[in-house]
Jmol script that loads the backbone (N, CA, C; Angstrom):
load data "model"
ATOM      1  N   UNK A   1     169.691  64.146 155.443  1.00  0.00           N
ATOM      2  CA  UNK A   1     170.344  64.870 156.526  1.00  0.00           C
ATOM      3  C   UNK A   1     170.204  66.369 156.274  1.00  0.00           C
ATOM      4  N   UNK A   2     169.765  67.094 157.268  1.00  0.00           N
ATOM      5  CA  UNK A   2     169.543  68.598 157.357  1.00  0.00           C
ATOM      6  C   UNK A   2     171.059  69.530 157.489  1.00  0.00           C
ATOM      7  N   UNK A   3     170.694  70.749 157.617  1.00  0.00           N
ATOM      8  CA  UNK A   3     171.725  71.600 157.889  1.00  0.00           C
ATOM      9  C   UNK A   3     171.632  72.076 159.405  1.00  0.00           C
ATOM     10  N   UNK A   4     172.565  72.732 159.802  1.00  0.00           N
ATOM     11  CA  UNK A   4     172.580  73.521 161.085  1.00  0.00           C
ATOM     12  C   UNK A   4     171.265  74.586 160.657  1.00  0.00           C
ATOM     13  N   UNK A   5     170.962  74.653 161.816  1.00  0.00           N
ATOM     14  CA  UNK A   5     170.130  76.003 161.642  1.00  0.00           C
ATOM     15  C   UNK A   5     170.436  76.852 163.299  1.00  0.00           C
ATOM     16  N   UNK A   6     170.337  77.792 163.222  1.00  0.00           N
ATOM     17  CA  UNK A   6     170.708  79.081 164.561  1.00  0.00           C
ATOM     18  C   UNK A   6     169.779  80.056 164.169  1.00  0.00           C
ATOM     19  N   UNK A   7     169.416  80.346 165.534  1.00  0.00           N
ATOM     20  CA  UNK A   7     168.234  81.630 165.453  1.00  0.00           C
ATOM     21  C   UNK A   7     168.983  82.478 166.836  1.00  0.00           C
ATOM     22  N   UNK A   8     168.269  83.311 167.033  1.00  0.00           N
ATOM     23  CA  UNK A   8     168.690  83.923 168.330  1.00  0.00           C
ATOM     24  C   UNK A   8     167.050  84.352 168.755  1.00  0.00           C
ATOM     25  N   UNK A   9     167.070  83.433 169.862  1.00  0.00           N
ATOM     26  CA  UNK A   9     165.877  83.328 170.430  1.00  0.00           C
ATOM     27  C   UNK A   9     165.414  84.471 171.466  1.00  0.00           C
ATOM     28  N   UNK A  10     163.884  84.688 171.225  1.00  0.00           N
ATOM     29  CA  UNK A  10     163.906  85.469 172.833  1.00  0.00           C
ATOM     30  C   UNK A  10     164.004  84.649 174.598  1.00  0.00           C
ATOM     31  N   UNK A  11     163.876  85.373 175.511  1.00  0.00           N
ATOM     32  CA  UNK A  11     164.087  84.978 176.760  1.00  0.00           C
ATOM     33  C   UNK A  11     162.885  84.243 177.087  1.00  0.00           C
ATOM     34  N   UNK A  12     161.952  84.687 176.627  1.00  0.00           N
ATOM     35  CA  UNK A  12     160.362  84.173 176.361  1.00  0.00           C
ATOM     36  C   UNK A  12     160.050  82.451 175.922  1.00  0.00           C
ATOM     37  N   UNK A  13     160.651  82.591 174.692  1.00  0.00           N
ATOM     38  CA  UNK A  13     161.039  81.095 174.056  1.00  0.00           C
ATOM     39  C   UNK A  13     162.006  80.100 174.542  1.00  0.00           C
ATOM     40  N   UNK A  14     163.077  81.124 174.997  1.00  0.00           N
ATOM     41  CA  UNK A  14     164.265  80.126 176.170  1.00  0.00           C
ATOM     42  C   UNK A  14     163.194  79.971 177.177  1.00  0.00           C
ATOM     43  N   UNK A  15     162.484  80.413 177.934  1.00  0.00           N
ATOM     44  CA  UNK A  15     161.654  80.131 179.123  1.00  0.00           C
ATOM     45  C   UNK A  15     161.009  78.577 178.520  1.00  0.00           C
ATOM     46  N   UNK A  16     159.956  78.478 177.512  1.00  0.00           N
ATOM     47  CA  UNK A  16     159.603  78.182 176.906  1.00  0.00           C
ATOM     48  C   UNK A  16     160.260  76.415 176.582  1.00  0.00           C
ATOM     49  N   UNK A  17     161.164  76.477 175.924  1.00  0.00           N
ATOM     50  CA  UNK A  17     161.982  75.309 176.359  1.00  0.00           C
ATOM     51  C   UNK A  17     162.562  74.885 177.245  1.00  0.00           C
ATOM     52  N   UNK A  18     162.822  75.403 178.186  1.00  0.00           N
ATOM     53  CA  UNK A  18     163.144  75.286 179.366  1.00  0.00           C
ATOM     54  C   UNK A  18     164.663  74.501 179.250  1.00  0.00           C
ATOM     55  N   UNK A  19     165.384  76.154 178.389  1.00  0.00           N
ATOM     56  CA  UNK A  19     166.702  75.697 178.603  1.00  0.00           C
ATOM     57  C   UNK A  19     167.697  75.835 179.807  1.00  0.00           C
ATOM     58  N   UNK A  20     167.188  76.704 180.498  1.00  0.00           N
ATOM     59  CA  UNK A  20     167.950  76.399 181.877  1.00  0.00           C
ATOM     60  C   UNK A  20     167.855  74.968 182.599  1.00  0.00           C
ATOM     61  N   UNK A  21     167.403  74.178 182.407  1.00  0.00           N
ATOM     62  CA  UNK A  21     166.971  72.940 182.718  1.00  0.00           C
ATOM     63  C   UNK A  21     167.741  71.749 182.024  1.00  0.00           C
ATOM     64  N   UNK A  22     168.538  72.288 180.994  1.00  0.00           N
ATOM     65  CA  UNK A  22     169.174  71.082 180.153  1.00  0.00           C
ATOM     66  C   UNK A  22     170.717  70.978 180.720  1.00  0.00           C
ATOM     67  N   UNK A  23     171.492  70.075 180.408  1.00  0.00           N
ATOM     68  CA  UNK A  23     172.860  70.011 181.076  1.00  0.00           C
ATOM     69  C   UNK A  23     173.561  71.219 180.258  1.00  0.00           C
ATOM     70  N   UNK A  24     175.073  70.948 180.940  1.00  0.00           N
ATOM     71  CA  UNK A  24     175.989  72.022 180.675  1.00  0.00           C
ATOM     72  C   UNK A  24     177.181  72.023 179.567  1.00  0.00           C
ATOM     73  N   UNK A  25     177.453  72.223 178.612  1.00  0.00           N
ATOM     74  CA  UNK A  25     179.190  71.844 178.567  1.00  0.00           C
ATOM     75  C   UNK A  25     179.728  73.254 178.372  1.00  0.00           C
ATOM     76  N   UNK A  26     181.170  72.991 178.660  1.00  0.00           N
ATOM     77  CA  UNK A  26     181.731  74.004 178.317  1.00  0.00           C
ATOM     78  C   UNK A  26     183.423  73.637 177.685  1.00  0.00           C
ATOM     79  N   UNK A  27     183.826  74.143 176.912  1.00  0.00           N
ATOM     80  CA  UNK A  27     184.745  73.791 176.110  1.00  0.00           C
ATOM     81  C   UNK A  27     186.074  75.376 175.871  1.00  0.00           C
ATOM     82  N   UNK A  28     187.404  74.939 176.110  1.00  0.00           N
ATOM     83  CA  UNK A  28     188.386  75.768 176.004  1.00  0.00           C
ATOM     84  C   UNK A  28     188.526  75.903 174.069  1.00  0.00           C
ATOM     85  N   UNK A  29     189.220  76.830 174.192  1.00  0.00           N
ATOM     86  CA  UNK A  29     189.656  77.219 172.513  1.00  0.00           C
ATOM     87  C   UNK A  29     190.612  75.915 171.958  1.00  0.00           C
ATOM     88  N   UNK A  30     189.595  75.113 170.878  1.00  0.00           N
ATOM     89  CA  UNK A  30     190.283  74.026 170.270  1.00  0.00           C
ATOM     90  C   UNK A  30     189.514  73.936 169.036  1.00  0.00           C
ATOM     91  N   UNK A  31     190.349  72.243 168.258  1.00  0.00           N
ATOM     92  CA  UNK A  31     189.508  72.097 166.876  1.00  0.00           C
ATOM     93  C   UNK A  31     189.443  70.435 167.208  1.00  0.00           C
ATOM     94  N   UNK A  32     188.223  70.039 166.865  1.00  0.00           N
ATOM     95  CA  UNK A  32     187.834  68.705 166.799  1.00  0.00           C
ATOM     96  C   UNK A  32     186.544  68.386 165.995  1.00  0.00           C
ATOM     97  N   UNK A  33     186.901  66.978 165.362  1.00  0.00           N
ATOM     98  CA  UNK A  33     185.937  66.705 164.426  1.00  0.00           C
ATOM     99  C   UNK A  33     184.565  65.845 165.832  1.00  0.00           C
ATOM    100  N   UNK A  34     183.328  66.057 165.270  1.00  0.00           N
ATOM    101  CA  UNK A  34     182.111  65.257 165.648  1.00  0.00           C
ATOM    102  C   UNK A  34     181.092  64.553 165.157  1.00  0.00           C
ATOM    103  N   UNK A  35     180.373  63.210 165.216  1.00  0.00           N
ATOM    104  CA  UNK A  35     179.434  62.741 164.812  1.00  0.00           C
ATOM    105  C   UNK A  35     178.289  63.366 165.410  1.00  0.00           C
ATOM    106  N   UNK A  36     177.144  63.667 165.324  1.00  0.00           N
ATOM    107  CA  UNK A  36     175.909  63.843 165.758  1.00  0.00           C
ATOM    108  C   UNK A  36     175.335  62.364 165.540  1.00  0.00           C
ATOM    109  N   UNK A  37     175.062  61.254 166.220  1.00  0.00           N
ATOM    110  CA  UNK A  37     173.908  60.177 166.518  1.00  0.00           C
ATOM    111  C   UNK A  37     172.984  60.707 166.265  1.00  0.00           C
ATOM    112  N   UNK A  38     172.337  61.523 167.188  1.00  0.00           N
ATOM    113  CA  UNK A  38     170.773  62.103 167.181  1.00  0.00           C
ATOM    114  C   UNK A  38     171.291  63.553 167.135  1.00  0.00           C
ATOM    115  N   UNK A  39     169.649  63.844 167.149  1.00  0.00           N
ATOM    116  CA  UNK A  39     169.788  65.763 166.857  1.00  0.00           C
ATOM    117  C   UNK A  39     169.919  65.801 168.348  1.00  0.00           C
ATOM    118  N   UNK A  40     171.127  67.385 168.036  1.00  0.00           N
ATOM    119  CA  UNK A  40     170.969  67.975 169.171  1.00  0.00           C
ATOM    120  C   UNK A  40     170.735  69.248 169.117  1.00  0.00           C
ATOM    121  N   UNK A  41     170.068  69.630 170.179  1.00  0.00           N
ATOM    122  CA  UNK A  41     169.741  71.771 170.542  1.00  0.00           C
ATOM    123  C   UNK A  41     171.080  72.461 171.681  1.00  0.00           C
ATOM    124  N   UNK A  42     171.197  73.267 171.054  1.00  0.00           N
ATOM    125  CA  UNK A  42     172.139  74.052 172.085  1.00  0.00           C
ATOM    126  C   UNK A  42     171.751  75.688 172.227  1.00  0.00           C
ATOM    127  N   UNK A  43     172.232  76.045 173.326  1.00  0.00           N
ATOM    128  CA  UNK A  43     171.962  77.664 173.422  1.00  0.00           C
ATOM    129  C   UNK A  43     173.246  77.887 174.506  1.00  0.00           C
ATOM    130  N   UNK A  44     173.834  78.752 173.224  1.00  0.00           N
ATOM    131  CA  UNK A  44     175.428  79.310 173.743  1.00  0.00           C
ATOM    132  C   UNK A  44     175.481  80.165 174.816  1.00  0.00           C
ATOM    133  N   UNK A  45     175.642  80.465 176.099  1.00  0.00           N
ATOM    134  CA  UNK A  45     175.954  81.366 177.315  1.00  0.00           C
ATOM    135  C   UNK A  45     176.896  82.252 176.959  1.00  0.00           C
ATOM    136  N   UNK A  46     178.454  81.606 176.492  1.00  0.00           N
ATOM    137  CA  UNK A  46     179.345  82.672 176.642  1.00  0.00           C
ATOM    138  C   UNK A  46     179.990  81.998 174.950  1.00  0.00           C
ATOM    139  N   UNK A  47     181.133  82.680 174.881  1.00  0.00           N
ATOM    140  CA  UNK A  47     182.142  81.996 173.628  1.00  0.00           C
ATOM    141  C   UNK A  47     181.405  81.735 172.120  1.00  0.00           C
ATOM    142  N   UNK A  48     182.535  81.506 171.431  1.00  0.00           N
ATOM    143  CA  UNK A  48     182.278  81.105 169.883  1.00  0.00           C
ATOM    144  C   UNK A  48     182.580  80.134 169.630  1.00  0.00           C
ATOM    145  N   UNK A  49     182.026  79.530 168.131  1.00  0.00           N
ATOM    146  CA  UNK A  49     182.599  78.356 167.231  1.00  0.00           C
ATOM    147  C   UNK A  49     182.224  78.675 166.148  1.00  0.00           C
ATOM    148  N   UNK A  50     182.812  78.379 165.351  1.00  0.00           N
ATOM    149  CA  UNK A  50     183.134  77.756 163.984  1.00  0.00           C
ATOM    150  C   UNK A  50     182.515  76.355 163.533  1.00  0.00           C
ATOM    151  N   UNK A  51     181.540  75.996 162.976  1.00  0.00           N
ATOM    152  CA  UNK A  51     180.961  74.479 162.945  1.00  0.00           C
ATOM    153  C   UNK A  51     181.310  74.597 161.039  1.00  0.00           C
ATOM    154  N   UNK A  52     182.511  73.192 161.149  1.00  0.00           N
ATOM    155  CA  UNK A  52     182.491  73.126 159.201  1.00  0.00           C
ATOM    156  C   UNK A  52     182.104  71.651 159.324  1.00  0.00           C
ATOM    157  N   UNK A  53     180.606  71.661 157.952  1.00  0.00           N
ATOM    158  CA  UNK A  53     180.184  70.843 157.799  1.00  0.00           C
ATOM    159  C   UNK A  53     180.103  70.972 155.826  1.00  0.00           C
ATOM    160  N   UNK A  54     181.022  69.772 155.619  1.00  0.00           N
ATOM    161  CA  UNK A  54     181.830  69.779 154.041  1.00  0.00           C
ATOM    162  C   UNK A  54     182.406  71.186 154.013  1.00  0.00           C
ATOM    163  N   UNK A  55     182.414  71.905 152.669  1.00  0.00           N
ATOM    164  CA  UNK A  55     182.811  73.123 152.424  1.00  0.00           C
ATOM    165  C   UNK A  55     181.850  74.553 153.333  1.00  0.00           C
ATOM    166  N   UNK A  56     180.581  74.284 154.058  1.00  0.00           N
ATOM    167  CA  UNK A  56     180.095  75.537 154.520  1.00  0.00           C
ATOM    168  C   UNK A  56     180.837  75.512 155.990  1.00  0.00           C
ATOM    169  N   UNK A  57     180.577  76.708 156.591  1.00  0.00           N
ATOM    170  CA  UNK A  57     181.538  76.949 157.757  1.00  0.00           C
ATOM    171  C   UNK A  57     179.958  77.858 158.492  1.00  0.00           C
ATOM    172  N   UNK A  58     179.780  77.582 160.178  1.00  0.00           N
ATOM    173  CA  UNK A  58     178.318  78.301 160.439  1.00  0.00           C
ATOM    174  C   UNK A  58     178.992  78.834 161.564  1.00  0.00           C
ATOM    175  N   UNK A  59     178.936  80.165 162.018  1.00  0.00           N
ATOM    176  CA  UNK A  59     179.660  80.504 163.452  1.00  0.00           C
ATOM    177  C   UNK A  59     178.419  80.552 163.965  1.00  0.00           C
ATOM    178  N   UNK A  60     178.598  80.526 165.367  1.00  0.00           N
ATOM    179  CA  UNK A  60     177.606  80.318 166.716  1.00  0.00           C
ATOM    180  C   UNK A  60     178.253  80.722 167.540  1.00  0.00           C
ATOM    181  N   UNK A  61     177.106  81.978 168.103  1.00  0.00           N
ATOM    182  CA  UNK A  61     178.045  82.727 169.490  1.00  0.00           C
ATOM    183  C   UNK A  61     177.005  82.834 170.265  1.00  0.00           C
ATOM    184  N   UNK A  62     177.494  83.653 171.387  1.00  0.00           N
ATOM    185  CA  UNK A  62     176.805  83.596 172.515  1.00  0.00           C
ATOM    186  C   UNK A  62     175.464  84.666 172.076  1.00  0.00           C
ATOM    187  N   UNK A  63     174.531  83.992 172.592  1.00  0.00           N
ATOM    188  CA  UNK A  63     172.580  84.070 172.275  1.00  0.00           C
ATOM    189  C   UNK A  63     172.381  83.649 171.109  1.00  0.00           C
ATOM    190  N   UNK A  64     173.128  82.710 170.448  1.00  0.00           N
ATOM    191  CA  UNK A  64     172.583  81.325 169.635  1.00  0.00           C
ATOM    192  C   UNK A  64     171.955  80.464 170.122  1.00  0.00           C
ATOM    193  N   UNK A  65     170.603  80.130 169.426  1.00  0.00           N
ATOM    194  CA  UNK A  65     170.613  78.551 169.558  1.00  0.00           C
ATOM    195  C   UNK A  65     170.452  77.935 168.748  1.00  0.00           C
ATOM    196  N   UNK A  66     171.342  76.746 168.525  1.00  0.00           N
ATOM    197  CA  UNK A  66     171.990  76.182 167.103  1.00  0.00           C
ATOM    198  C   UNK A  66     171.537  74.588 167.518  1.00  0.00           C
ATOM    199  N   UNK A  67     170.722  74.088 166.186  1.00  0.00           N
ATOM    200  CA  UNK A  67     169.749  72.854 166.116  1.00  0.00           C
ATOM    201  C   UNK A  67     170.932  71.844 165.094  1.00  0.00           C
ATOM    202  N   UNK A  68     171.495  70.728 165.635  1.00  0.00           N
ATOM    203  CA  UNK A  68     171.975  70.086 164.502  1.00  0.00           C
ATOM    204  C   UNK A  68     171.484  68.665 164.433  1.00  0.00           C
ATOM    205  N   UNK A  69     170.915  68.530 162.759  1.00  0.00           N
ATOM    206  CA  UNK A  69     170.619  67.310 162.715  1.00  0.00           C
ATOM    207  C   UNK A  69     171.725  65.724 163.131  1.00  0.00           C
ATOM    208  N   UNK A  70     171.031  64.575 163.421  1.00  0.00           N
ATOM    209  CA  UNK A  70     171.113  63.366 163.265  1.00  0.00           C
ATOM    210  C   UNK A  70     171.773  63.151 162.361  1.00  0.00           C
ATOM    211  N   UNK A  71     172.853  62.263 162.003  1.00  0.00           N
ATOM    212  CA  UNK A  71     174.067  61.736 161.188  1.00  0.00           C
ATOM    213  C   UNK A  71     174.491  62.893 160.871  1.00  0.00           C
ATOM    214  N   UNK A  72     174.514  63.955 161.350  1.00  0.00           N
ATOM    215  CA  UNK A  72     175.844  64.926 160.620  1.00  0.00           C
ATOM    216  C   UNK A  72     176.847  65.083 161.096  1.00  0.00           C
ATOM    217  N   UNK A  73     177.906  64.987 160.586  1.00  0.00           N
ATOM    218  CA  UNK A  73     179.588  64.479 160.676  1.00  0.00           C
ATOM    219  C   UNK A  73     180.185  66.327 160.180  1.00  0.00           C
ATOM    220  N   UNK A  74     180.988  67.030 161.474  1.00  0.00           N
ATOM    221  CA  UNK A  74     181.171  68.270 161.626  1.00  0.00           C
ATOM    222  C   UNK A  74     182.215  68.485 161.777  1.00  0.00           C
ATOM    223  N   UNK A  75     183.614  69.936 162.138  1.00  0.00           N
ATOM    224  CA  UNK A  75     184.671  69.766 162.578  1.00  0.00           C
ATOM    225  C   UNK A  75     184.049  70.962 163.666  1.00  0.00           C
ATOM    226  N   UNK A  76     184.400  71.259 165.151  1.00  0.00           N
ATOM    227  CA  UNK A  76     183.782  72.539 165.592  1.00  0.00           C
ATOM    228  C   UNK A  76     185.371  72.890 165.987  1.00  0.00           C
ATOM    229  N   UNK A  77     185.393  74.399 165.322  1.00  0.00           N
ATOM    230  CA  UNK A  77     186.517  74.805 166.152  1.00  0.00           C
ATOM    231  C   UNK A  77     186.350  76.298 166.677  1.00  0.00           C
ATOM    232  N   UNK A  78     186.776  76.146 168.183  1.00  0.00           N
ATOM    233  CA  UNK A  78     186.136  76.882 168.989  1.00  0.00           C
ATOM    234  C   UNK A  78     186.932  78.014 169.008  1.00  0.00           C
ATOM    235  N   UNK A  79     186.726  79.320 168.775  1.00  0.00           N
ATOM    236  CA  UNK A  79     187.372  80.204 168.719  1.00  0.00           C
ATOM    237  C   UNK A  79     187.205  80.960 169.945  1.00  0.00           C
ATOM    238  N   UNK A  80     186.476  81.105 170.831  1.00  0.00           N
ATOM    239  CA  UNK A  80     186.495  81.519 172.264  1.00  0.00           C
ATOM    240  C   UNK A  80     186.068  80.772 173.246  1.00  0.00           C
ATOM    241  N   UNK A  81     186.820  80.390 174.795  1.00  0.00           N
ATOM    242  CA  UNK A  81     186.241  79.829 175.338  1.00  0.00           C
ATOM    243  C   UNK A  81     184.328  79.579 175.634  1.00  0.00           C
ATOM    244  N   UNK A  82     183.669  77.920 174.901  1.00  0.00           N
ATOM    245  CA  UNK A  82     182.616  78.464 175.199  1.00  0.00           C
ATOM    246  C   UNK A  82     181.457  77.582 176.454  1.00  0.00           C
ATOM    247  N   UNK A  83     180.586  78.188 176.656  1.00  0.00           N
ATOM    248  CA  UNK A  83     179.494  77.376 177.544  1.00  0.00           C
ATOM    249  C   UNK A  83     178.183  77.293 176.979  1.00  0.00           C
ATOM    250  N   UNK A  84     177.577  75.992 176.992  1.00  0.00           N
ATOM    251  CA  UNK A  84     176.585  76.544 176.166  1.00  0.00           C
ATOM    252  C   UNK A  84     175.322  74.946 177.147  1.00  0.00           C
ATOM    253  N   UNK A  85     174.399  75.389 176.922  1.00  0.00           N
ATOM    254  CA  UNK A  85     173.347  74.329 177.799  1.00  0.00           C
ATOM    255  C   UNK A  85     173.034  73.556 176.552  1.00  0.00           C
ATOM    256  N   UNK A  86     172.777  72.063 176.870  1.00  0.00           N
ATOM    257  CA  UNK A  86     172.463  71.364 175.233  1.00  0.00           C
ATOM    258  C   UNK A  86     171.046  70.177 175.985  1.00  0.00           C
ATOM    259  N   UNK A  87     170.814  69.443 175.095  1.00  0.00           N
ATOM    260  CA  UNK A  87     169.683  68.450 174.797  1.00  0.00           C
ATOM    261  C   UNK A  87     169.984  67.791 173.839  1.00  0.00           C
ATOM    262  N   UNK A  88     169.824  66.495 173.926  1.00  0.00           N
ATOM    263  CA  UNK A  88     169.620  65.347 172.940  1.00  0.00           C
ATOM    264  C   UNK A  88     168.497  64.857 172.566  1.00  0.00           C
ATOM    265  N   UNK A  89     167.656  64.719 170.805  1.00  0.00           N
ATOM    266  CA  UNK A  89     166.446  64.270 170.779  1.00  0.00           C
ATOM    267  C   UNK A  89     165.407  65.109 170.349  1.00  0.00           C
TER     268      UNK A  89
END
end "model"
wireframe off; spacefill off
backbone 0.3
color backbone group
């Protein structure tokens, strides 16, 4: 099992994946634990989080895009309301 990884991509490379094209979520200021099944990609619009996975802690804000592997077991707690477009796979 991998780690999070976050880059801050250009508009070029968002074109590129064609993240305007992926669904939506958006989430109020909370804390909840998550399984990842499969990998997922996200690219944050607005807001923050906090992702603790064991003892490391990874923040992700808005013009992240944050890759998390398959079986990783996380807590995300969201420190600003956020929106972010995602993909599964």
């Amino acid at each position: 099992m991998g780690q999070i990884t976050v880059t801050r991509p250009s508009q070029h490379a968002l074109e590129e994946l064609g993240v305007r094209n992926w669904e939506t979520w958006t989430c109020d200021v909370s804390t909840f634990d998550w399984h990842y099944d499969q990998k997922e990609t996200c690219y944050v619009l607005e807001g923050a989080v906090t992702v603790t996975v064991g003892q490391d802690k990874v923040d992700i804000k808005a013009g992240d895009l944050a890759i998390f592997p398959a079986g990783m077991d996380c807590t995300w707690t969201v420190t600003s309301p956020i929106k972010r477009h995602y993909k599964f796979g």
